[in-house]
PDB file of N, CA, C and O in Angstrom:
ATOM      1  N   UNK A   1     -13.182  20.010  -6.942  1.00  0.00           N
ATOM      2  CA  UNK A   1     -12.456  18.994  -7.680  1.00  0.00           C
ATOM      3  C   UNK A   1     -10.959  19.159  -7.466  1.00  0.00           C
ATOM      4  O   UNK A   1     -10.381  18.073  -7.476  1.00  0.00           O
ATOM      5  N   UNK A   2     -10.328  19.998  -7.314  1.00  0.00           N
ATOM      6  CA  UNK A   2      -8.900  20.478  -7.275  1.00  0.00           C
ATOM      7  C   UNK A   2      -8.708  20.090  -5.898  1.00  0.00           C
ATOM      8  O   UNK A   2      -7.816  19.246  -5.819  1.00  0.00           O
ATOM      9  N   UNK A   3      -9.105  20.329  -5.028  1.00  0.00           N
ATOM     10  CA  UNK A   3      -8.806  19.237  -3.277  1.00  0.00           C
ATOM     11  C   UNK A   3      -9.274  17.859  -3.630  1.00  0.00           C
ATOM     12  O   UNK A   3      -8.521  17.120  -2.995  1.00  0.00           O
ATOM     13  N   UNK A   4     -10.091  17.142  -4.287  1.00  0.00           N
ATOM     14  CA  UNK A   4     -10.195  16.129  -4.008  1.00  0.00           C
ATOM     15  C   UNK A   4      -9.599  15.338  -4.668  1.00  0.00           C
ATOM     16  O   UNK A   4      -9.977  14.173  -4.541  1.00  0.00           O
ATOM     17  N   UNK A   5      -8.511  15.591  -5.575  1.00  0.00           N
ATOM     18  CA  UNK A   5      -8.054  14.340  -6.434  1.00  0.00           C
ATOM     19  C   UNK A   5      -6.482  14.417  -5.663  1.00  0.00           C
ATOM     20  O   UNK A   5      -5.746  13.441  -5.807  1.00  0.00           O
ATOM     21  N   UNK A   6      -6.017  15.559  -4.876  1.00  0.00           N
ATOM     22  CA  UNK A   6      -4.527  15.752  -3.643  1.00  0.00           C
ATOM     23  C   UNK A   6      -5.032  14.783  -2.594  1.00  0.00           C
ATOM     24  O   UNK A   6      -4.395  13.853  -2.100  1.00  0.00           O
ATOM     25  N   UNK A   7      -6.571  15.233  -2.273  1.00  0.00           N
ATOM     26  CA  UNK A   7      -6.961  14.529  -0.830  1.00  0.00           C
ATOM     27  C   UNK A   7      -6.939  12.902  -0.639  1.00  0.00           C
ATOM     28  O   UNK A   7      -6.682  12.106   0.265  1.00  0.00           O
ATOM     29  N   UNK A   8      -7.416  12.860  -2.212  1.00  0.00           N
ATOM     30  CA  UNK A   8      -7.333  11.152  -2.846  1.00  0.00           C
ATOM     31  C   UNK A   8      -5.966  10.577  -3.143  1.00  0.00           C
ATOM     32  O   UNK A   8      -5.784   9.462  -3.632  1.00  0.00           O
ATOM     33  N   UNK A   9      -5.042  11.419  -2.813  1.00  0.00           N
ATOM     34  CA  UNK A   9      -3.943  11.012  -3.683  1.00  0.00           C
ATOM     35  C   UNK A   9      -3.036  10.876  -1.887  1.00  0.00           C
ATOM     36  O   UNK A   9      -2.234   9.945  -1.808  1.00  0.00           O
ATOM     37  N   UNK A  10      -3.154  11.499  -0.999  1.00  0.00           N
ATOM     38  CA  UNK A  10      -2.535  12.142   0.251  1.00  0.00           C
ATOM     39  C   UNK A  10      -3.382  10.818   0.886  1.00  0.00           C
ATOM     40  O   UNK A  10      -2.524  10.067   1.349  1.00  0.00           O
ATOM     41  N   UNK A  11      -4.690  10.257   1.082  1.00  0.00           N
ATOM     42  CA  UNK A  11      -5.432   9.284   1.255  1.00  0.00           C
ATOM     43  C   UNK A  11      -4.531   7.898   1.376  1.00  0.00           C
ATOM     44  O   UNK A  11      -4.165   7.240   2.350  1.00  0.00           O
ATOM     45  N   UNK A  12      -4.298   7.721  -0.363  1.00  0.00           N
ATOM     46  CA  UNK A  12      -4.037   6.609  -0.704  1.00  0.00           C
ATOM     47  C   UNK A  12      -2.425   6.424  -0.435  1.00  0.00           C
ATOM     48  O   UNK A  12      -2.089   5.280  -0.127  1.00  0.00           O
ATOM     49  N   UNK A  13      -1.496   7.317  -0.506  1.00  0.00           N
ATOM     50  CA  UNK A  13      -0.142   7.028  -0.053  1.00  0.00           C
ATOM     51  C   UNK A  13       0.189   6.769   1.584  1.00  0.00           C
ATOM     52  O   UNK A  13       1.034   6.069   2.143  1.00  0.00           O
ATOM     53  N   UNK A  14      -0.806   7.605   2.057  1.00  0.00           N
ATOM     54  CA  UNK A  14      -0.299   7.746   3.462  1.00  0.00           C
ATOM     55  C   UNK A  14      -0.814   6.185   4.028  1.00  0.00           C
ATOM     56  O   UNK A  14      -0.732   5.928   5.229  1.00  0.00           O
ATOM     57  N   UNK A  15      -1.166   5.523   3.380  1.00  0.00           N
ATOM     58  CA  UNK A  15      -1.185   3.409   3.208  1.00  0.00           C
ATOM     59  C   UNK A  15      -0.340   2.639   2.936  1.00  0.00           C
ATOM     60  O   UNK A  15      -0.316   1.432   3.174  1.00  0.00           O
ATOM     61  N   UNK A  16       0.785   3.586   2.165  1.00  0.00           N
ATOM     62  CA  UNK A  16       2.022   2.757   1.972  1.00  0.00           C
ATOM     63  C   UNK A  16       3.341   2.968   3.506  1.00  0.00           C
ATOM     64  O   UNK A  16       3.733   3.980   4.087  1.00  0.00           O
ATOM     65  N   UNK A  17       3.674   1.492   3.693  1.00  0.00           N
ATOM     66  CA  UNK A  17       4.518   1.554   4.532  1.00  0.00           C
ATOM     67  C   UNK A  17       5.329   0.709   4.421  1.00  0.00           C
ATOM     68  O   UNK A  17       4.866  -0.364   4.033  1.00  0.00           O
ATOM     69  N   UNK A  18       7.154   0.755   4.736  1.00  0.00           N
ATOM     70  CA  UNK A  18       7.751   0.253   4.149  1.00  0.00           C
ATOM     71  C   UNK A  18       8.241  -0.807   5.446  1.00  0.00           C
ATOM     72  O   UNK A  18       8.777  -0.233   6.394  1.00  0.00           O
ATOM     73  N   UNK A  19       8.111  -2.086   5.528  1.00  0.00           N
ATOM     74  CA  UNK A  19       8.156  -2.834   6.632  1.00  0.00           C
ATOM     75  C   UNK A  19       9.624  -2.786   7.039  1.00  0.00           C
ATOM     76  O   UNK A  19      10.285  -2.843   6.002  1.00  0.00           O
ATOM     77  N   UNK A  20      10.188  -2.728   7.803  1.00  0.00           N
ATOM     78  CA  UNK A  20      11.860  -3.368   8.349  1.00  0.00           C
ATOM     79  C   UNK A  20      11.436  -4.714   8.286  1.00  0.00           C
ATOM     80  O   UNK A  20      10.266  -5.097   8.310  1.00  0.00           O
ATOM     81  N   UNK A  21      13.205  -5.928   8.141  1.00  0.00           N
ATOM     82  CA  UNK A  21      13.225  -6.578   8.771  1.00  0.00           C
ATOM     83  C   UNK A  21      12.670  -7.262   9.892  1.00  0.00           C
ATOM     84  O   UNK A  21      11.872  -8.198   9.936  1.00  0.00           O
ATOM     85  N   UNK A  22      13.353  -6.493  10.963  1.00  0.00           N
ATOM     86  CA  UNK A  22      12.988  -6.339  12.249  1.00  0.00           C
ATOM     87  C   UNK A  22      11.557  -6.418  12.863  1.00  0.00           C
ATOM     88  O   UNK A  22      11.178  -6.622  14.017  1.00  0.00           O
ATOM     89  N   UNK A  23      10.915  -6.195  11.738  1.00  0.00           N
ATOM     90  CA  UNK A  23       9.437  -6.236  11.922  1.00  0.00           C
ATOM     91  C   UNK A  23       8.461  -7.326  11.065  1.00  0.00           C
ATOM     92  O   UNK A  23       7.475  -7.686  11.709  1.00  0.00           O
ATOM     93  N   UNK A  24       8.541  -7.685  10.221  1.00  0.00           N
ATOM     94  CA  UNK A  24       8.366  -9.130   9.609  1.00  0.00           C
ATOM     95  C   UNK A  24       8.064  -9.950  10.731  1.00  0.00           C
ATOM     96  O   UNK A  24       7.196 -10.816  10.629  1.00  0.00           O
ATOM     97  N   UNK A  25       8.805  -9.736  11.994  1.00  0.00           N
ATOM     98  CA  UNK A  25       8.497 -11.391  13.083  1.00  0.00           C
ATOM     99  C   UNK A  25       7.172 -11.179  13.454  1.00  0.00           C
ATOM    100  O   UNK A  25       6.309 -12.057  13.436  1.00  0.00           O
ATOM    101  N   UNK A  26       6.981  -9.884  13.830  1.00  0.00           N
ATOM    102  CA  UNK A  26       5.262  -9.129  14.094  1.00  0.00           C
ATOM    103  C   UNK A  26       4.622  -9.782  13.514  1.00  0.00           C
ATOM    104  O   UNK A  26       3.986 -10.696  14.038  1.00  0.00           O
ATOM    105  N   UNK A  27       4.585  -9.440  11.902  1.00  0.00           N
ATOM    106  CA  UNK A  27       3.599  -9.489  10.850  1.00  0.00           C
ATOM    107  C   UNK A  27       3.208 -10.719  10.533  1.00  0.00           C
ATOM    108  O   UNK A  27       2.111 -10.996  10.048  1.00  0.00           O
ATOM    109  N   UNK A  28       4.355 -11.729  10.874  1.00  0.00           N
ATOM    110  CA  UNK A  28       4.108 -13.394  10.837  1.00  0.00           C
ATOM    111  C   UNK A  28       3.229 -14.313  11.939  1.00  0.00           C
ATOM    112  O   UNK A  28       2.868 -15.489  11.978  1.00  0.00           O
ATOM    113  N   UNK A  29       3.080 -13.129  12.822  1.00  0.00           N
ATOM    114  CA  UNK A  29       2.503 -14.155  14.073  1.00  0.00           C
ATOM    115  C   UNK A  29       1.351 -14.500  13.593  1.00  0.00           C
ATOM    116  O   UNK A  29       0.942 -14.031  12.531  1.00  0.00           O
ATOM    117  N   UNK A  30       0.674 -15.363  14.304  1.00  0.00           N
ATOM    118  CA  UNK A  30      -0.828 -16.402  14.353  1.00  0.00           C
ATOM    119  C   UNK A  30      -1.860 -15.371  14.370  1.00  0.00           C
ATOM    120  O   UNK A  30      -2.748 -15.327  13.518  1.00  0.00           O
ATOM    121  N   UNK A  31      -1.716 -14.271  15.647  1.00  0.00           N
ATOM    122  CA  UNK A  31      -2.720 -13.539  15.665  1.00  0.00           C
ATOM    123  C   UNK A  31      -2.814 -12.524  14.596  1.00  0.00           C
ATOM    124  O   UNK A  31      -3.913 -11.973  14.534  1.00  0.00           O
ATOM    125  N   UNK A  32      -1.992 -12.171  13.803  1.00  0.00           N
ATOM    126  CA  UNK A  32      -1.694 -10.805  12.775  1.00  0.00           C
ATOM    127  C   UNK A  32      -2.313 -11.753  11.457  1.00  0.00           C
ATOM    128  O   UNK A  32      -2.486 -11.029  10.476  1.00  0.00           O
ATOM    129  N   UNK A  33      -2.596 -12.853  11.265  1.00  0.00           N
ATOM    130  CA  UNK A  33      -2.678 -13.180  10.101  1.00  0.00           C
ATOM    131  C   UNK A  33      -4.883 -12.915  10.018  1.00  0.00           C
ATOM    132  O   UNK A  33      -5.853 -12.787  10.765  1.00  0.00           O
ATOM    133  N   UNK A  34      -4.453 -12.990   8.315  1.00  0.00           N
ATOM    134  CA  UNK A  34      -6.439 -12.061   8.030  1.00  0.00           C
ATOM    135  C   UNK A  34      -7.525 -13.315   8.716  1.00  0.00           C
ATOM    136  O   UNK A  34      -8.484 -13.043   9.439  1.00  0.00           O
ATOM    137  N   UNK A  35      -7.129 -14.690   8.308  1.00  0.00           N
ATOM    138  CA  UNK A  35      -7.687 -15.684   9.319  1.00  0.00           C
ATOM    139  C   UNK A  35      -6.601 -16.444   9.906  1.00  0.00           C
ATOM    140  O   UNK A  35      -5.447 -16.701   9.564  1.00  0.00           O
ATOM    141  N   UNK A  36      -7.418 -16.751  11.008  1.00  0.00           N
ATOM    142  CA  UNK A  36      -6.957 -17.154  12.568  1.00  0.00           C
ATOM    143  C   UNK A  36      -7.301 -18.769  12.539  1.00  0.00           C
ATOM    144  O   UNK A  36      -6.538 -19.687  12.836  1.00  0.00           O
ATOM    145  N   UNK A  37      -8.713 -18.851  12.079  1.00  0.00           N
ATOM    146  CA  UNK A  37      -9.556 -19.977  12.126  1.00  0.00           C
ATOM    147  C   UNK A  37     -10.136 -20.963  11.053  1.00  0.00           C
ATOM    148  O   UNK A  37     -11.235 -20.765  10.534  1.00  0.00           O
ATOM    149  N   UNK A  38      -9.371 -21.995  10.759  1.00  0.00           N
ATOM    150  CA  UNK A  38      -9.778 -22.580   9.626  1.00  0.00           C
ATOM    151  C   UNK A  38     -11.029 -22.977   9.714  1.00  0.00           C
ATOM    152  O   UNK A  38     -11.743 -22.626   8.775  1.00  0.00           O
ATOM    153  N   UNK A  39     -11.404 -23.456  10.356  1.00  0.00           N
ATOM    154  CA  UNK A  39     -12.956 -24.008  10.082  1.00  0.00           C
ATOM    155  C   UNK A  39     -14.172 -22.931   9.701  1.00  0.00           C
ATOM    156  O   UNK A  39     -15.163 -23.062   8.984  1.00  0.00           O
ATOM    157  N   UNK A  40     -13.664 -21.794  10.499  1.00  0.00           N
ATOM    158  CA  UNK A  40     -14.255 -20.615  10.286  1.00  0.00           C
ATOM    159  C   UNK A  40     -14.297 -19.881   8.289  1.00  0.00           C
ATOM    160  O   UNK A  40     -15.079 -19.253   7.575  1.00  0.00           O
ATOM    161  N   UNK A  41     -13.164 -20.391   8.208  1.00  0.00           N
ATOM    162  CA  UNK A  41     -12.184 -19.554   6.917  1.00  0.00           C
ATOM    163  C   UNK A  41     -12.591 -21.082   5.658  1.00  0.00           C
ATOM    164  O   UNK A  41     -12.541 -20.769   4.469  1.00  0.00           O
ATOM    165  N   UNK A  42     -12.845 -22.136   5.886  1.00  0.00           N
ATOM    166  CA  UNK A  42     -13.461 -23.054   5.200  1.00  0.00           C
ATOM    167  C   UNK A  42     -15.232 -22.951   5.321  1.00  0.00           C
ATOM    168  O   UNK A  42     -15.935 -22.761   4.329  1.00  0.00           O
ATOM    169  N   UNK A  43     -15.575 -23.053   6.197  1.00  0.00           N
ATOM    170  CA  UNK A  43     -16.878 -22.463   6.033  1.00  0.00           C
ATOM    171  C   UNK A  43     -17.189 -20.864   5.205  1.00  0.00           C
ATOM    172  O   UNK A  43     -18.378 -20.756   4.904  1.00  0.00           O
ATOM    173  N   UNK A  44     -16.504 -19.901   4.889  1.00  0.00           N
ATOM    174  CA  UNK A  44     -16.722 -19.111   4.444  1.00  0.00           C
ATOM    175  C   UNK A  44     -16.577 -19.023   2.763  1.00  0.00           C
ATOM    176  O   UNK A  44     -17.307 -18.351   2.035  1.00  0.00           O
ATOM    177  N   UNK A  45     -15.265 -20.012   2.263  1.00  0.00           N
ATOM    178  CA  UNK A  45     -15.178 -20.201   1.631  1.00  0.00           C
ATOM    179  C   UNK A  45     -16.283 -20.985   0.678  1.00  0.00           C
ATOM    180  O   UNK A  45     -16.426 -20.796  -0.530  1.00  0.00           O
ATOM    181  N   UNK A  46     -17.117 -22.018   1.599  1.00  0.00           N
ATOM    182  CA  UNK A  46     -17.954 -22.316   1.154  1.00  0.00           C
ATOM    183  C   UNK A  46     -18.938 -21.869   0.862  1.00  0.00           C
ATOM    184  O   UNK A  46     -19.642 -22.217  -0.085  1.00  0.00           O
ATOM    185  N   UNK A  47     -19.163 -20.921   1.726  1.00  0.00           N
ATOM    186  CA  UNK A  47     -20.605 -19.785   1.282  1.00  0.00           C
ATOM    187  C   UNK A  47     -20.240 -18.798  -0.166  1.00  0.00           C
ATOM    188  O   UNK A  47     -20.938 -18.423  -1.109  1.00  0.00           O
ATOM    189  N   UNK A  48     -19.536 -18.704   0.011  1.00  0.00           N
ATOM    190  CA  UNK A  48     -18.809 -17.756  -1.133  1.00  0.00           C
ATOM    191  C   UNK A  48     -18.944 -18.626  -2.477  1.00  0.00           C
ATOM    192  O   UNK A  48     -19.417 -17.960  -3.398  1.00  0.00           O
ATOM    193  N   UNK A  49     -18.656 -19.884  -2.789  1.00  0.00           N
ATOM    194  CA  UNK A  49     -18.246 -20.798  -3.087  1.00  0.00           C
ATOM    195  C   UNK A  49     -20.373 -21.038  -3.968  1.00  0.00           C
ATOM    196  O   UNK A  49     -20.978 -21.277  -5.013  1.00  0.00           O
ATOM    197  N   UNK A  50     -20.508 -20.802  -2.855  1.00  0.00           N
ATOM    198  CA  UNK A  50     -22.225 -21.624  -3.149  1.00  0.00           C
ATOM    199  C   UNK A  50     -22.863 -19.652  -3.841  1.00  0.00           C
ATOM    200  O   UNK A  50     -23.615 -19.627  -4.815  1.00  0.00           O
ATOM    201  N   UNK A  51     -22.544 -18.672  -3.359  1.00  0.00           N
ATOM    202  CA  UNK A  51     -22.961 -17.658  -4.168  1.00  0.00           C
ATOM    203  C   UNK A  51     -22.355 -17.154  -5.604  1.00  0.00           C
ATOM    204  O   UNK A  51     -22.934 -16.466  -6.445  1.00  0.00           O
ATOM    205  N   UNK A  52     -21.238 -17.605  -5.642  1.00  0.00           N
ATOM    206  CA  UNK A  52     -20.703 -16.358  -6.494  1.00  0.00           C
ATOM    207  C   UNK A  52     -20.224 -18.034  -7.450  1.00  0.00           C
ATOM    208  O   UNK A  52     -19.869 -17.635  -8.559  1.00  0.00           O
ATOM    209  N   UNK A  53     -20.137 -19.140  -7.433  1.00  0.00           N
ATOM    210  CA  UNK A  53     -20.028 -20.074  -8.302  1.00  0.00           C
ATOM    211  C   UNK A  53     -18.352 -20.583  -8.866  1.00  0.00           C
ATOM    212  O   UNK A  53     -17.998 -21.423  -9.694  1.00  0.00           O
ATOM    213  N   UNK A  54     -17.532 -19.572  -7.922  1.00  0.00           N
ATOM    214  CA  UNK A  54     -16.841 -19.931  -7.834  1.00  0.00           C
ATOM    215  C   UNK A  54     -15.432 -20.048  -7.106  1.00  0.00           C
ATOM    216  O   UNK A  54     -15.704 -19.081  -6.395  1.00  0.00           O
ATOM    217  N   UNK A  55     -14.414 -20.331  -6.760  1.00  0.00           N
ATOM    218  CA  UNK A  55     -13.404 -20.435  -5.192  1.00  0.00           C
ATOM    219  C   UNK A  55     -12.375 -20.279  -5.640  1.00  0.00           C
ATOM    220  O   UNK A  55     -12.110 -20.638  -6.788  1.00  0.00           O
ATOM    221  N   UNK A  56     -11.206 -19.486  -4.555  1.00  0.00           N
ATOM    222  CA  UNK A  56     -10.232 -19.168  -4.363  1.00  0.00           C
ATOM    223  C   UNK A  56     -10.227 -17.661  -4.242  1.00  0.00           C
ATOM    224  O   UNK A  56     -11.166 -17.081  -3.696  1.00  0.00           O
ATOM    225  N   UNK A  57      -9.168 -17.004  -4.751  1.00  0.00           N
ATOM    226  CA  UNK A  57      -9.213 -15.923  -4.978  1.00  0.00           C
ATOM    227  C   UNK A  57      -9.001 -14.906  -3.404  1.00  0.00           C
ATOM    228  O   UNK A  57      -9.144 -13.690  -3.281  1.00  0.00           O
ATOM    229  N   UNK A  58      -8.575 -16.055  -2.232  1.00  0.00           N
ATOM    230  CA  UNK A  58      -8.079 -15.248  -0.928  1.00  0.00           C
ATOM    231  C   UNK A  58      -6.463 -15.678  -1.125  1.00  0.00           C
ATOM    232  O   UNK A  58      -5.773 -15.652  -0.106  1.00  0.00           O
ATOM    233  N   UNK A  59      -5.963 -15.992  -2.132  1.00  0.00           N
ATOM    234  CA  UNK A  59      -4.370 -15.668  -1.770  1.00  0.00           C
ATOM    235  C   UNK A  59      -3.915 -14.629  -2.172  1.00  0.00           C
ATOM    236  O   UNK A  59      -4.571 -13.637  -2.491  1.00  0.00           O
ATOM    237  N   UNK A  60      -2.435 -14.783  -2.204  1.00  0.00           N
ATOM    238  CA  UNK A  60      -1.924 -13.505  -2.556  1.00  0.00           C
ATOM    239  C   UNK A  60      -0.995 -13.880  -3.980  1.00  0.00           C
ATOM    240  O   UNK A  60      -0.261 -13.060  -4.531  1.00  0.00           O
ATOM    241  N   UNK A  61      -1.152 -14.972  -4.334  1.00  0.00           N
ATOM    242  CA  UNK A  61      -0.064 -15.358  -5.624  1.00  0.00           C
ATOM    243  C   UNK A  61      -0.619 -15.401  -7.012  1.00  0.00           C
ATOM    244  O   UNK A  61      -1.832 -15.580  -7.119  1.00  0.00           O
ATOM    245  N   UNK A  62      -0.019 -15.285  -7.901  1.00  0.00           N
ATOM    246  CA  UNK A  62      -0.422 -14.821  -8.837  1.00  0.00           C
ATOM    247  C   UNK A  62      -1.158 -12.753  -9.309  1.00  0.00           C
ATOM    248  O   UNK A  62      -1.480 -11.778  -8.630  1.00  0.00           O
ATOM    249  N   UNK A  63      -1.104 -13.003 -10.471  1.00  0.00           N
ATOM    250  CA  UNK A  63      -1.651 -11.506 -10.410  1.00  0.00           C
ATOM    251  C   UNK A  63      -2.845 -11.357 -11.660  1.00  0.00           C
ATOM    252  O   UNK A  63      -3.107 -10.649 -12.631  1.00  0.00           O
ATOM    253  N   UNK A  64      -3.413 -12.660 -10.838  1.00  0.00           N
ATOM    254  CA  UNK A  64      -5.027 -12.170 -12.248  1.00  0.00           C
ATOM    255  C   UNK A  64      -4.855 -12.902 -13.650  1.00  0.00           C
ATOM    256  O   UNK A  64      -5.820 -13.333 -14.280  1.00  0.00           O
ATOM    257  N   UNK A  65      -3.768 -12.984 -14.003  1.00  0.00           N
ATOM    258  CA  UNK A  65      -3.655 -13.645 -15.688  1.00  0.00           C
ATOM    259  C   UNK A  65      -3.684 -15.477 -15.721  1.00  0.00           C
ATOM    260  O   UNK A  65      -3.405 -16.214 -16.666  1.00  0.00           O
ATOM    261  N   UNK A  66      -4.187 -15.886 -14.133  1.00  0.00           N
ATOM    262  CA  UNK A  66      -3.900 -17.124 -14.257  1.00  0.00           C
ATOM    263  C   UNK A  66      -3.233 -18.005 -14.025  1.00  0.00           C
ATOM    264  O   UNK A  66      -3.707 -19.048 -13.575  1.00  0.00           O
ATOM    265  N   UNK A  67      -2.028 -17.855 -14.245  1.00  0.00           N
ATOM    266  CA  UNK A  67      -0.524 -18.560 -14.280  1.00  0.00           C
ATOM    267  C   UNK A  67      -0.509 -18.805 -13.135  1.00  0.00           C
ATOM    268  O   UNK A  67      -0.445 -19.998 -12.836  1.00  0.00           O
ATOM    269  N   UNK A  68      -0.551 -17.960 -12.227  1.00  0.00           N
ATOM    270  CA  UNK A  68      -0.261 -18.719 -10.701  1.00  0.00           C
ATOM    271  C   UNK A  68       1.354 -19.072 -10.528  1.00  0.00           C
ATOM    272  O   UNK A  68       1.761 -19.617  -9.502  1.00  0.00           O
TER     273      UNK A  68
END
């Protein structure tokens, strides 16, 4: 237990990275983004959509309370 909550902790930071500027133009391109393919990324939505009863929930705005 005493290694695994450092190992968990050494895990989860070594994920944080602090972007430059300079690097933002990268992160914006067509190919870097999580979908590429709308029809692909609308069809999925729809499956999702038809299991779980209900949609959205792939952006990044808002933080859970709604408001948006």
């Amino acid at each position: 237990m005493k290694i695994v909550i450092p190992l968990a902790l050494l895990v989860g930071l070594s994920g944080c990275v602090n972007v430059q500027p300079w690097q933002r133009g990268t992160l914006a391109r067509a190919d870097m983004q999580p979908v590429t393919d709308a029809a692909q990324a609308a069809f999925e939505d729809h499956t999702y959509f038809s299991k779980e009863a209900s949609s959205g929930g792939r952006g990044f705005g808002g933080g859970g309370c709604g408001c948006n």
